[in-house]
DOLOMI-954276 format. One record per residue: x, y, z of N, C-alpha, C, CB in turn; residue in one letter. Coordinates in nm, 2 decimals. Glycine has a CB too. Layout:
BEGIN
R     n.X     n.Y     n.Z    ca.X    ca.Y    ca.Z     c.X     c.Y     c.Z    cb.X    cb.Y    cb.Z  code
R       X       Y       Z       X       Y       Z       X       Y       Z       X       Y       Z     a
...
END
This chain:
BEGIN
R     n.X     n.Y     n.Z    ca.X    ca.Y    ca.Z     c.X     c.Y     c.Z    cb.X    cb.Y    cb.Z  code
R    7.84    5.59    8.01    7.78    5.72    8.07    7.80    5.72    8.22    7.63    5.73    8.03     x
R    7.82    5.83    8.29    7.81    5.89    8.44    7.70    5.86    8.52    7.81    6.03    8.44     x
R    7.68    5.72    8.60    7.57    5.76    8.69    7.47    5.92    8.73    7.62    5.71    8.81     x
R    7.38    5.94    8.72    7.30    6.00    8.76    7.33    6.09    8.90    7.22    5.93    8.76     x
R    7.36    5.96    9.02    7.42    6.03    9.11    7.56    6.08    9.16    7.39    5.97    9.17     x
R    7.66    6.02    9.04    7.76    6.06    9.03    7.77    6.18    8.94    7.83    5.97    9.00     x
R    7.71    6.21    8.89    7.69    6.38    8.79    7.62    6.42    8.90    7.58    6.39    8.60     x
R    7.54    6.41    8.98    7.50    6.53    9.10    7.59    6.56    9.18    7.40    6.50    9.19     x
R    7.69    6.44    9.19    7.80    6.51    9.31    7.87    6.60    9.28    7.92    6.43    9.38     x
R    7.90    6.54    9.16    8.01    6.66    9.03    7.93    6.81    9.08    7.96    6.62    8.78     x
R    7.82    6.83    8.97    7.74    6.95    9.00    7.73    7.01    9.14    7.61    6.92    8.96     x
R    7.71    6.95    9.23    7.69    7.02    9.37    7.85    7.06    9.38    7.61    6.90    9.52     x
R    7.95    6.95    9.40    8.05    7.03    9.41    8.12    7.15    9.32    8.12    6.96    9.42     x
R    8.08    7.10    9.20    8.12    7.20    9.12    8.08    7.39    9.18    8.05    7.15    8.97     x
R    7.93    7.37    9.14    7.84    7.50    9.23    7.90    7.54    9.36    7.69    7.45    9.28     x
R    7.96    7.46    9.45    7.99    7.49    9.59    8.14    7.57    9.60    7.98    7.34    9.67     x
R    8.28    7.48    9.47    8.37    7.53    9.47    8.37    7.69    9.38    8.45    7.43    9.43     x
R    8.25    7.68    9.30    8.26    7.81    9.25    8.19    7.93    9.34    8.20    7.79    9.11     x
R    8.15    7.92    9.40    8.07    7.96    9.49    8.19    8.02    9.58    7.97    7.86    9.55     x
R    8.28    7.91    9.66    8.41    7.96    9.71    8.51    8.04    9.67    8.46    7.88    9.74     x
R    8.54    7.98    9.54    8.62    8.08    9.48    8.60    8.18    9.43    8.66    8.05    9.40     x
R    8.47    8.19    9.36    8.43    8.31    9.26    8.50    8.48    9.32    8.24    8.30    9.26     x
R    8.46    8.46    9.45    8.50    8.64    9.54    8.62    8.60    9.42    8.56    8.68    9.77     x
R    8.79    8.54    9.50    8.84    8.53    9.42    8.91    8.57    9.30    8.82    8.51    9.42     x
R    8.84    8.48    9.27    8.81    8.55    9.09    8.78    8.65    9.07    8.71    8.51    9.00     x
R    8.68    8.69    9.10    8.63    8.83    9.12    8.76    8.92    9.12    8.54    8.85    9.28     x
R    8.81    8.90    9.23    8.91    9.03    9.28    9.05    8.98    9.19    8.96    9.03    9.50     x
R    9.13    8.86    9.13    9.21    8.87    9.03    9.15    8.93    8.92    9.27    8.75    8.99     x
R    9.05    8.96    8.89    8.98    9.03    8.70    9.01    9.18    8.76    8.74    9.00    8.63     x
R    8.97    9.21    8.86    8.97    9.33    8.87    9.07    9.39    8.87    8.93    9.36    8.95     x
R    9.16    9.35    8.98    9.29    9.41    9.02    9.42    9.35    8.90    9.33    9.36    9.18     x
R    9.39    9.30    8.84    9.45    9.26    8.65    9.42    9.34    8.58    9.41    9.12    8.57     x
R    9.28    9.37    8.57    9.25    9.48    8.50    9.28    9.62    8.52    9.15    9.49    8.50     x
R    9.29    9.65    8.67    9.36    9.77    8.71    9.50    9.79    8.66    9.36    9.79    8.85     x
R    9.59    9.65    8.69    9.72    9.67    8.69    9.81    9.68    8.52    9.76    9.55    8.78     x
R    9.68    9.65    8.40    9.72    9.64    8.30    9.65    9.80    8.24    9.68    9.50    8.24     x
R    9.56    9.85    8.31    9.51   10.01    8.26    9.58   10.13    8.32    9.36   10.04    8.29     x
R    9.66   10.07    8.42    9.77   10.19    8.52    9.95   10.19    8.42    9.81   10.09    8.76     x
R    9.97   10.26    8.41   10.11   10.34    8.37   10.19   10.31    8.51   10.10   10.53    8.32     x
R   10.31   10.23    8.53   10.37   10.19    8.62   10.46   10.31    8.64   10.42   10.06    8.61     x
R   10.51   10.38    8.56   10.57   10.49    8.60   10.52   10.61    8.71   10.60   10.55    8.50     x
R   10.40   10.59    8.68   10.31   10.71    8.75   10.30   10.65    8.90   10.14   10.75    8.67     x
R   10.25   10.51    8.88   10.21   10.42    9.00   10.35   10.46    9.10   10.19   10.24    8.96     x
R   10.50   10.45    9.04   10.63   10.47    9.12   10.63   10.60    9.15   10.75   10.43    9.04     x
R   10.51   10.73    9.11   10.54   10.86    9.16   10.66   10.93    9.02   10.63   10.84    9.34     x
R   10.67   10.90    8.93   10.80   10.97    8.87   10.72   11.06    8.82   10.89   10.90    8.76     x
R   10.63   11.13    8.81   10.56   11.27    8.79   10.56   11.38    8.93   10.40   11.24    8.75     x
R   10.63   11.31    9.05   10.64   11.38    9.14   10.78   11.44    9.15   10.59   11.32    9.23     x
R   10.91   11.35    9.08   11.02   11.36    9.08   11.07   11.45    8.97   11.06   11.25    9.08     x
R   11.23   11.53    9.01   11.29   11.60    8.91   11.32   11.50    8.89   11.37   11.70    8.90     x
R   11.42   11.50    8.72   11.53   11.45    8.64   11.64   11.41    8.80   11.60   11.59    8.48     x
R   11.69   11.31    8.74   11.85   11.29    8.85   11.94   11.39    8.86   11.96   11.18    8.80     x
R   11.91   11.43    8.99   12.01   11.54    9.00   12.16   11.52    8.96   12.01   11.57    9.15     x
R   12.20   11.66    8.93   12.38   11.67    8.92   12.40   11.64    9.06   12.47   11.83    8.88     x
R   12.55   11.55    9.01   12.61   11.50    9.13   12.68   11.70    9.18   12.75   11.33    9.08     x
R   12.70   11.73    9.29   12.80   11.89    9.27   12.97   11.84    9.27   12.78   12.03    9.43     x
R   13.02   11.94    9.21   13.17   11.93    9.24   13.24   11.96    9.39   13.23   12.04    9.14     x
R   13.29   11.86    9.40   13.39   11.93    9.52   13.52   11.89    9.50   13.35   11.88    9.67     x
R   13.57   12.04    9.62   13.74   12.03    9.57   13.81   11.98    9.75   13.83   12.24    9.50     x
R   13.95   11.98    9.75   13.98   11.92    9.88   13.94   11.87    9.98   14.01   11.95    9.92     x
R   13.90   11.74    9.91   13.88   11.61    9.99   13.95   11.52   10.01   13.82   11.54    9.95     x
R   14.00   11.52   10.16   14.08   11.44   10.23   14.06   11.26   10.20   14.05   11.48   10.38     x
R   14.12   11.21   10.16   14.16   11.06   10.17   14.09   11.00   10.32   14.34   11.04   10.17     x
R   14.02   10.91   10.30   13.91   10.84   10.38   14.02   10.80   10.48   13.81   10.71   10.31     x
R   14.15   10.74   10.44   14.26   10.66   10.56   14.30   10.77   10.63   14.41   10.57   10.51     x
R   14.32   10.92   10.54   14.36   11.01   10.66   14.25   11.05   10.78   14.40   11.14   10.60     x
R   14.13   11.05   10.74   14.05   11.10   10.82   14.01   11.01   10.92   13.95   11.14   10.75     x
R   14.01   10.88   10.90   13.99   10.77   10.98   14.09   10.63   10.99   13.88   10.73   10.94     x
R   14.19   10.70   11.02   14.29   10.63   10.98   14.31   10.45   11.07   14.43   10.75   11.01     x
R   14.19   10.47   11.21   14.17   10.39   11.30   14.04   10.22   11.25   14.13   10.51   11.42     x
R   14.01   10.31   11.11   13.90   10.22   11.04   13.90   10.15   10.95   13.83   10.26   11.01     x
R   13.85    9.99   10.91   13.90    9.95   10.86   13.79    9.92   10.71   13.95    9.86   10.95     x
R   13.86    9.95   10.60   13.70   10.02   10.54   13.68    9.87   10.43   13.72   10.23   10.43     x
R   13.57    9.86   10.42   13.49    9.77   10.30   13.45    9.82   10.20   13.39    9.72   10.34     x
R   13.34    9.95   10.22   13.32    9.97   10.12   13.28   10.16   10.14   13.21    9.85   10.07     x
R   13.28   10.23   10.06   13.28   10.37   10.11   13.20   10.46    9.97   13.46   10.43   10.14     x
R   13.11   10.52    9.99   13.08   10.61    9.85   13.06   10.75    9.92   12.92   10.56    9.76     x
R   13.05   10.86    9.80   13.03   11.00    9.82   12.90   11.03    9.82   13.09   11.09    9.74     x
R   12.87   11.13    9.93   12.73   11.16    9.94   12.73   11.32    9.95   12.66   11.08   10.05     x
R   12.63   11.37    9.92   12.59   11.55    9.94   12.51   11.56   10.01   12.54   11.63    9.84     x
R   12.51   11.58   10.14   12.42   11.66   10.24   12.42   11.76   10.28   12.41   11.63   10.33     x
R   12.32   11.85   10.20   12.30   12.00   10.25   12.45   12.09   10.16   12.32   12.00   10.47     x
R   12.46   12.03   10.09   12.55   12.08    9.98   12.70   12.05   10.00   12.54   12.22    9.96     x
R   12.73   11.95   10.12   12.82   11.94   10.18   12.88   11.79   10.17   12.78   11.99   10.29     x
R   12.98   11.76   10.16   13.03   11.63   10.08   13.07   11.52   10.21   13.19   11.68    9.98     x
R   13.02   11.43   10.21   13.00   11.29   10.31   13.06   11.20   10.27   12.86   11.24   10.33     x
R   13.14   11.11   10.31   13.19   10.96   10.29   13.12   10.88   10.37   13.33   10.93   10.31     x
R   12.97   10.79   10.31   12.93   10.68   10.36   13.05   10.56   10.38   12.81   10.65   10.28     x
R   13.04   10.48   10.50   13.14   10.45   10.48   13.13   10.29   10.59   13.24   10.58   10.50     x
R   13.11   10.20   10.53   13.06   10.05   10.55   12.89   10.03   10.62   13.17    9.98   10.65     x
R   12.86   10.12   10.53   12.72   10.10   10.47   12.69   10.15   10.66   12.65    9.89   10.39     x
R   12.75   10.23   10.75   12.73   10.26   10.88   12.72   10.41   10.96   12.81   10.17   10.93     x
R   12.86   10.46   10.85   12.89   10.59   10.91   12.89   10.71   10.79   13.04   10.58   10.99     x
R   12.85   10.81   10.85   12.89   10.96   10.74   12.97   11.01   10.83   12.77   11.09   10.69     x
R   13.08   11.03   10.71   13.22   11.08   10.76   13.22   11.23   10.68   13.37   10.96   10.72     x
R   13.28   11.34   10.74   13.27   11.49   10.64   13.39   11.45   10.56   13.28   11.66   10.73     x
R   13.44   11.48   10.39   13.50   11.43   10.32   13.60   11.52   10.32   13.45   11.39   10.23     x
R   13.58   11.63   10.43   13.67   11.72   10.42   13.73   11.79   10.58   13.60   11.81   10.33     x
R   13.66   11.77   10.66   13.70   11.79   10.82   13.70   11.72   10.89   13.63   11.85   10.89     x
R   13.66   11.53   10.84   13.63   11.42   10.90   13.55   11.43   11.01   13.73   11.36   10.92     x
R   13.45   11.49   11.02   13.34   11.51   11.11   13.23   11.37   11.09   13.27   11.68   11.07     x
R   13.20   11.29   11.20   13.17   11.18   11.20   13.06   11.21   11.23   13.23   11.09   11.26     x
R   12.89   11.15   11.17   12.79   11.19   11.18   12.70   11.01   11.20   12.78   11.31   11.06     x
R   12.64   10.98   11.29   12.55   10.87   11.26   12.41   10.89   11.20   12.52   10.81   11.39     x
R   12.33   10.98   11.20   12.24   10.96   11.13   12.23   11.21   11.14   12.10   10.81   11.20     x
R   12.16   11.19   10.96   12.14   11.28   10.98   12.05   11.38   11.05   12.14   11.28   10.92     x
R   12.05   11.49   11.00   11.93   11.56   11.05   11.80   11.63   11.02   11.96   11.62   11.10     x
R   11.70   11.64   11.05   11.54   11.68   10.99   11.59   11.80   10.87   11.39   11.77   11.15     x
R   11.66   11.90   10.94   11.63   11.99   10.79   11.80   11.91   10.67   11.66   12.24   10.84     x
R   11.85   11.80   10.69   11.96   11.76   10.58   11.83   11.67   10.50   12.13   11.65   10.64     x
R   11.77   11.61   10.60   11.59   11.50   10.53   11.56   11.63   10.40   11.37   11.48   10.71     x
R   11.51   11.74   10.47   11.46   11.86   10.36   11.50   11.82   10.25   11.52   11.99   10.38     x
R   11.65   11.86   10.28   11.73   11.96   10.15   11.74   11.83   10.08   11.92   12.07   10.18     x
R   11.76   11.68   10.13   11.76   11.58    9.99   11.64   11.56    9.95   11.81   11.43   10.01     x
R   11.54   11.55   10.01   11.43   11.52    9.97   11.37   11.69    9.84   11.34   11.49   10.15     x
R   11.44   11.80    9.87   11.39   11.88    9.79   11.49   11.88    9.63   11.38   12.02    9.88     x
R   11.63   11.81    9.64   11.66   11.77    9.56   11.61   11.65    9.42   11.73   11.75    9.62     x
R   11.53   11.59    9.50   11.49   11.47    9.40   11.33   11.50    9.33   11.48   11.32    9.49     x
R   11.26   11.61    9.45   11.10   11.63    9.46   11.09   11.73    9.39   11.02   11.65    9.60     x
R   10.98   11.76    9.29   10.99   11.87    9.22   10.91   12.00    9.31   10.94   11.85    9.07     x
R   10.98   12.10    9.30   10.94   12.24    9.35   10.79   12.25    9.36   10.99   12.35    9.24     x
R   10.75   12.22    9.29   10.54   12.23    9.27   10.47   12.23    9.46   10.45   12.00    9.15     x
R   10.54   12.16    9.51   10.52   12.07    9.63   10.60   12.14    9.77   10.58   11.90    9.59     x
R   10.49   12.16    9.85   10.53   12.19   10.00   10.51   12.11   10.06   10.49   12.29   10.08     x
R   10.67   12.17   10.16   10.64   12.03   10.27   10.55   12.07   10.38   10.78   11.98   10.36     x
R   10.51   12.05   10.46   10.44   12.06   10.54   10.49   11.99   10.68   10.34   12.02   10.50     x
R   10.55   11.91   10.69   10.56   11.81   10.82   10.71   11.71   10.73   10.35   11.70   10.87     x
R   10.80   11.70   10.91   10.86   11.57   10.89   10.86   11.51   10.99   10.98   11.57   10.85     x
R   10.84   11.37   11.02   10.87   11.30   11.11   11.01   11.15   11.11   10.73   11.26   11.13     x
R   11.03   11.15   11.22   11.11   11.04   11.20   11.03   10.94   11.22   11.21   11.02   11.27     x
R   11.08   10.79   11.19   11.06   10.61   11.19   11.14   10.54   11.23   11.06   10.54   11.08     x
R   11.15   10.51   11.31   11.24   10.37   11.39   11.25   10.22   11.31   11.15   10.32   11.55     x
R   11.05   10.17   11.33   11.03   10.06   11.26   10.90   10.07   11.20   11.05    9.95   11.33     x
R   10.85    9.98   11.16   10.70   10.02   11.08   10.66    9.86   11.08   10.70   10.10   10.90     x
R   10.53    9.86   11.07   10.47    9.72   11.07   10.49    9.62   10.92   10.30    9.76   11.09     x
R   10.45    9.51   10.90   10.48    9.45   10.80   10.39    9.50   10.63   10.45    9.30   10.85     x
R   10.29    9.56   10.69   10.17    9.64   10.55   10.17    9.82   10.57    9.95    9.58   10.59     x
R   10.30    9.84   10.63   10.30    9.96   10.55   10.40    9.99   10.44   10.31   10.06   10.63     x
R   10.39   10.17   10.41   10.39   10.14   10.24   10.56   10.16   10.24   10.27   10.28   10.12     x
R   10.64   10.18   10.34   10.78   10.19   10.32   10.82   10.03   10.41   10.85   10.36   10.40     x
R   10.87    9.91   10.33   10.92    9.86   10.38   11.03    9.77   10.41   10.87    9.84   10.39     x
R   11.07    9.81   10.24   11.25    9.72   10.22   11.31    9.88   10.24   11.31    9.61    9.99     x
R   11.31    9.93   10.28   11.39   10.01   10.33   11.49   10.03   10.43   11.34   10.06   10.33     x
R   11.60   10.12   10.46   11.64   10.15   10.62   11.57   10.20   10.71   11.74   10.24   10.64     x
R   11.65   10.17   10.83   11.61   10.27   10.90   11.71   10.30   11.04   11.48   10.25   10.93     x
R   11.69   10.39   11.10   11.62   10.52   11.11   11.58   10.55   11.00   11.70   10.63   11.15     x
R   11.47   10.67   10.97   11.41   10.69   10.83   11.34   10.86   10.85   11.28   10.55   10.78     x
R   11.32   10.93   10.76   11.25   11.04   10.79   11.17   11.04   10.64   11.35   11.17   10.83     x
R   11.01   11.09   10.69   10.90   11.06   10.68   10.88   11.21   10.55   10.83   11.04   10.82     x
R   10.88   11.28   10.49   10.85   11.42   10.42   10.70   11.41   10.36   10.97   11.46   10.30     x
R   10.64   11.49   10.42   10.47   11.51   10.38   10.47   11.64   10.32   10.35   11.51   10.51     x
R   10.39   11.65   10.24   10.36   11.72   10.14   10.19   11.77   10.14   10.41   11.64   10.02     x
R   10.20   11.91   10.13   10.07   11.97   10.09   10.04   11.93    9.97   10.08   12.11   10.10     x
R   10.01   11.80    9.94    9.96   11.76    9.81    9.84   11.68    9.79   10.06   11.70    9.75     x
R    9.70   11.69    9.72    9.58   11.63    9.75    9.61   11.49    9.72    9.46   11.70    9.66     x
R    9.63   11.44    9.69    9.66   11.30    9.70    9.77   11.21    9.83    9.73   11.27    9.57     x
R    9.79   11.29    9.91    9.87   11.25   10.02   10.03   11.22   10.01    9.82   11.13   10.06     x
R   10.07   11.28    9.93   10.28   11.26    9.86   10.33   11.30   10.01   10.37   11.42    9.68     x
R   10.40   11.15   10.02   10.55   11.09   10.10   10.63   11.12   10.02   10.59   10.93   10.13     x
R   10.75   11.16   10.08   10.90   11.11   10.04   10.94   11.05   10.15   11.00   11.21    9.99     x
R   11.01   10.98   10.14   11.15   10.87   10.25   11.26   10.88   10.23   11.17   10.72   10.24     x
R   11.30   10.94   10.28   11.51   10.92   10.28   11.53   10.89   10.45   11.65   11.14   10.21     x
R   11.69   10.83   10.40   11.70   10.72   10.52   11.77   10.81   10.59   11.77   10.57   10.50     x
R   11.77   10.82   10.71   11.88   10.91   10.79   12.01   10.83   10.81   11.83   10.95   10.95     x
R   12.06   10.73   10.81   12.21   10.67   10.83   12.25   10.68   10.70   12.22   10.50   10.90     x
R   12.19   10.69   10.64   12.28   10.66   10.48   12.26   10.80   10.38   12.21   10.51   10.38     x
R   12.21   10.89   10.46   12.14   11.01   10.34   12.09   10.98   10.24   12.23   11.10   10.27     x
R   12.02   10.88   10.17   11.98   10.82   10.07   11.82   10.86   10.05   12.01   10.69   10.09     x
R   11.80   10.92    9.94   11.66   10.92    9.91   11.58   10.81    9.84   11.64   11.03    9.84     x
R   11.52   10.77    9.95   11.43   10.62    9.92   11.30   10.58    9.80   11.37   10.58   10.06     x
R   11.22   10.68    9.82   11.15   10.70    9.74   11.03   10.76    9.80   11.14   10.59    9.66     x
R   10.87   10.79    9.70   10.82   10.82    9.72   10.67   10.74    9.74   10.87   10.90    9.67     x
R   10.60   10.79    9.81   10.44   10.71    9.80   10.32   10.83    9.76   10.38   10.64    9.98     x
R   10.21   10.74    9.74   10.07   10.87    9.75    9.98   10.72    9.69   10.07   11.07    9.61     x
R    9.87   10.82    9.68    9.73   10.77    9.70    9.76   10.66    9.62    9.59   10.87    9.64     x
R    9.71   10.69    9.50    9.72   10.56    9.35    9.85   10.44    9.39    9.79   10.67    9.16     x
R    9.92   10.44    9.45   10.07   10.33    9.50   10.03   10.25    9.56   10.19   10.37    9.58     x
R    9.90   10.35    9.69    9.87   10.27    9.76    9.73   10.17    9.71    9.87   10.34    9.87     x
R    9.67   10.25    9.63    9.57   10.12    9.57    9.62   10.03    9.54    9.50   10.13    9.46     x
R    9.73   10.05    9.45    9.79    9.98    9.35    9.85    9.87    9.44    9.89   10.07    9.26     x
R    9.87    9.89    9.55    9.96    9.80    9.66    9.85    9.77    9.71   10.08    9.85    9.76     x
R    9.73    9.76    9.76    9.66    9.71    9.84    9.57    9.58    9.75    9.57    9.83    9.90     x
R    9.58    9.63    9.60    9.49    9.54    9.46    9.61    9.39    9.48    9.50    9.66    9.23     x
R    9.74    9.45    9.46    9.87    9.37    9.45    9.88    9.28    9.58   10.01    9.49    9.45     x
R    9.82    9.27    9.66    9.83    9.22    9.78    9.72    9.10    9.78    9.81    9.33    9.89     x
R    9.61    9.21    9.70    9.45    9.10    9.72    9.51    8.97    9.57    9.22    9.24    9.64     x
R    9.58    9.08    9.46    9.63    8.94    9.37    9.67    8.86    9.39    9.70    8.94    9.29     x
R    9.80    8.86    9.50    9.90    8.81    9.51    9.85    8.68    9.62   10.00    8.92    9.55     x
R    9.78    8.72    9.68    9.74    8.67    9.82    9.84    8.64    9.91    9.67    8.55    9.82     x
R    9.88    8.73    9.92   10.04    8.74   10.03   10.01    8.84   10.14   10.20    8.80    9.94     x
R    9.90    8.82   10.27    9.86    8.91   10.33    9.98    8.92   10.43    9.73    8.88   10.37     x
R   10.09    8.90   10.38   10.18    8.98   10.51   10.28    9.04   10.43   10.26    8.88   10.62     x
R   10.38    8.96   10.36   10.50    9.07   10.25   10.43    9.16   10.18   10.60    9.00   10.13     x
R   10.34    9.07   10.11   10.29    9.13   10.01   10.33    9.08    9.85   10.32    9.24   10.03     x
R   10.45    9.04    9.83   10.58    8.99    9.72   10.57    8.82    9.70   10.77    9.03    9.80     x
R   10.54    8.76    9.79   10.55    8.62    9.81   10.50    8.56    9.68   10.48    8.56    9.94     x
R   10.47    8.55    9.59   10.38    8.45    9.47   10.42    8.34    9.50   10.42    8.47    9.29     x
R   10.53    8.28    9.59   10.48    8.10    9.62   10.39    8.07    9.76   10.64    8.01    9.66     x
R   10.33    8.17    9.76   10.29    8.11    9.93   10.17    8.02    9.93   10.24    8.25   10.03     x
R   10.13    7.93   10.05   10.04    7.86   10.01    9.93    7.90   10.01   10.04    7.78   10.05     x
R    9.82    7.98   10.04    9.73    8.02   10.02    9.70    8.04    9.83    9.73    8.12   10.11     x
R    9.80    8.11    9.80    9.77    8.12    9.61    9.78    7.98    9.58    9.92    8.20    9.49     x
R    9.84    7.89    9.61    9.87    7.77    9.59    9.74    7.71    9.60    9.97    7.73    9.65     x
R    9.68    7.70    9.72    9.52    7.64    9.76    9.44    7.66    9.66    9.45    7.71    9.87     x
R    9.44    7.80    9.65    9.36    7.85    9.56    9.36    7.84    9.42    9.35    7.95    9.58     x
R    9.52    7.84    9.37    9.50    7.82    9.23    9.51    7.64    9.23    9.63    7.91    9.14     x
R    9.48    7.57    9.26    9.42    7.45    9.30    9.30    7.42    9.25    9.42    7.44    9.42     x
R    9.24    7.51    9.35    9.07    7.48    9.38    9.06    7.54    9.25    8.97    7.56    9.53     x
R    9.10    7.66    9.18    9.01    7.72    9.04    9.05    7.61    8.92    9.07    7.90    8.99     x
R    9.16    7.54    8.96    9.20    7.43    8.79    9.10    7.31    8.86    9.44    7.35    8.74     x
R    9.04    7.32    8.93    8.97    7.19    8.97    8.80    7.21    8.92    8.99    7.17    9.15     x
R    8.79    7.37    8.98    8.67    7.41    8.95    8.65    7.41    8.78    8.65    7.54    9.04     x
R    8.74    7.48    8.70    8.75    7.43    8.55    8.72    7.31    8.48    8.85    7.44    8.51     x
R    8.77    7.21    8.57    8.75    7.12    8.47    8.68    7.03    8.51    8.85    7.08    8.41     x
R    8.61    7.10    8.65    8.46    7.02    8.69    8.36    7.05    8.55    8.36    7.09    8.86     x
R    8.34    7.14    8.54    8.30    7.26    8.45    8.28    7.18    8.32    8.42    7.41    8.42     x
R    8.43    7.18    8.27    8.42    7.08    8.16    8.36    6.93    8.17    8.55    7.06    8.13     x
R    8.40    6.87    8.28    8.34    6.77    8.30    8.17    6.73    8.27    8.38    6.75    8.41     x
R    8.12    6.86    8.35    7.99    6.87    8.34    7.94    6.89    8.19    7.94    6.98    8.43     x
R    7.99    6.94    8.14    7.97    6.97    7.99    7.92    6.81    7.94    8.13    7.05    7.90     x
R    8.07    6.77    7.94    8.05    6.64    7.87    7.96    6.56    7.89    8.11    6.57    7.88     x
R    7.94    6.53    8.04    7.83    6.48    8.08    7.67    6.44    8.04    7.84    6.54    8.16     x
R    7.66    6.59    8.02    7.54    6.63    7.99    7.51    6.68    7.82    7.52    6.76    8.10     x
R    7.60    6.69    7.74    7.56    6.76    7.65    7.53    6.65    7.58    7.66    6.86    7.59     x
R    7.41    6.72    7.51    7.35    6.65    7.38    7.40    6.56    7.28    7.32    6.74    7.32     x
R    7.48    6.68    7.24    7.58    6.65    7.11    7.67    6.54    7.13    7.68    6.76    7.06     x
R    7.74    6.50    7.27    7.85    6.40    7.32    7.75    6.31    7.33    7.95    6.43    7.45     x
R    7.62    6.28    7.36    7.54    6.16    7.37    7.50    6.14    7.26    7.44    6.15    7.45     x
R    7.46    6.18    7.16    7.43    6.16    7.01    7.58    6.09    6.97    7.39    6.34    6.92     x
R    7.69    6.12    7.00    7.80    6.06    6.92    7.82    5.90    7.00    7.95    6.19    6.91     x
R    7.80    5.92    7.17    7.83    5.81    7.21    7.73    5.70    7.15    7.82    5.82    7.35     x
R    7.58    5.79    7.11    7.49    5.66    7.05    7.52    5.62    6.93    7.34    5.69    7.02     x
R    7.57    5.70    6.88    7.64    5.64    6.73    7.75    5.55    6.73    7.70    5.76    6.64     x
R    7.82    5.57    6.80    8.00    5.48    6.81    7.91    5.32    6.83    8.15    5.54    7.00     x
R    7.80    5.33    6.92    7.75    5.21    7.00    7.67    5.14    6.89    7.66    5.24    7.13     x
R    7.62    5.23    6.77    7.51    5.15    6.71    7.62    5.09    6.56    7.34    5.27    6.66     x
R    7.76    5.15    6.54    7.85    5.06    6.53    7.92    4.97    6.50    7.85    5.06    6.54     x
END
């Protein structure tokens, strides 16, 4: 059997680590529970979005070597800005696919017209701003940039993001994403990416909670009735 004063250390520590952890705990039931009663589609905004737009047709488009014949290309795709046909072109430049008009980043009303491509009609804009850079906890952050910002007269607060160097529409935010990212952060315990699941802090902690378990258990044994009734039996034997 367990000294007396060795089952009190158990217990005090046990009490003390649960005591530490429990917030914790607390906040993984919760934000597990949120993240298993939320529809992840909705959380990504796809109720704010049309279907994928048609790509449009275009006719006489000049060959990327004629237009830039001084460049040495890697990699190049077609883009539509403002209905108008673009060659991104090493992930740096928009080239016109048809006048070779060289463009570095677009402009506030080309942000519009993509952003009203992907966003469904329901929704006014209200405001655009541009982004240079943004801190490590806000809600756009594997993204490009330059970047332009599209706000929306919508009661829940709806972003859109498209990038200005690349014409790309990035995606969208609002209220519920951002719970959903702020719960995802308290799970995760990654108070700076956010994404990290090896970092050490989870690690600490999921430490201290398999320790605090099977103090738990320990105490059980310790103390329970039924395990000393069987130790008296094995002994009388």
């Amino acid at each position: 059997m367990v000294k007396r004063k060795t089952a009190m250390k158990i217990r005090k520590g046990h009490r003390y680590l649960g005591i530490f952890i429990g917030i914790q705990f607390l906040i993984w039931t919760i934000s597990g529970m949120y993240f298993s009663w939320t529809d992840i589609d909705e959380i990504h905004g796809d109720q704010f979005k049309k279907l994928p737009p048609e790509n449009s047709n275009f006719e006489n488009l000049a060959g990327i070597s004629t237009l830039i014949p001084e460049m040495k290309i890697h990699s190049i795709s077609l883009k539509e800005v403002s209905g108008e046909p673009y060659y991104f072109v090493n992930n740096e430049k928009l080239v016109h696919a048809q006048d070779g008009k060289v463009i570095d980043e677009i402009s506030e009303e080309d942000a519009r017209n993509i952003a009203q491509r992907y966003v469904k009609d329901d929704f006014e804009i209200i405001s655009v701003e541009k982004i240079n850079e943004v801190g490590d906890h806000h809600e756009y952050r594997s993204g490009s940039f330059p970047a332009y910002v599209i706000n929306y007269a919508q009661p829940k607060n709806l972003k859109a993001y498209v990038g200005a160097t690349d014409a790309s529409f990035k995606t969208v935010r609002y209220r519920d994403w951002r719970w959903f990212d702020f719960l995802w952060m308290t799970h995760t315990m990654d108070y700076e990416g956010r994404d990290d699941f090896n970092n050490l802090v989870l690690r600490i902690f999921s430490l201290m909670g398999l320790i605090t378990v099977l103090s738990g258990f320990l105490l059980w044994y310790i103390s329970s009735p039924l395990v000393r009734k069987f130790q008296k039996k094995i002994k009388q034997t």
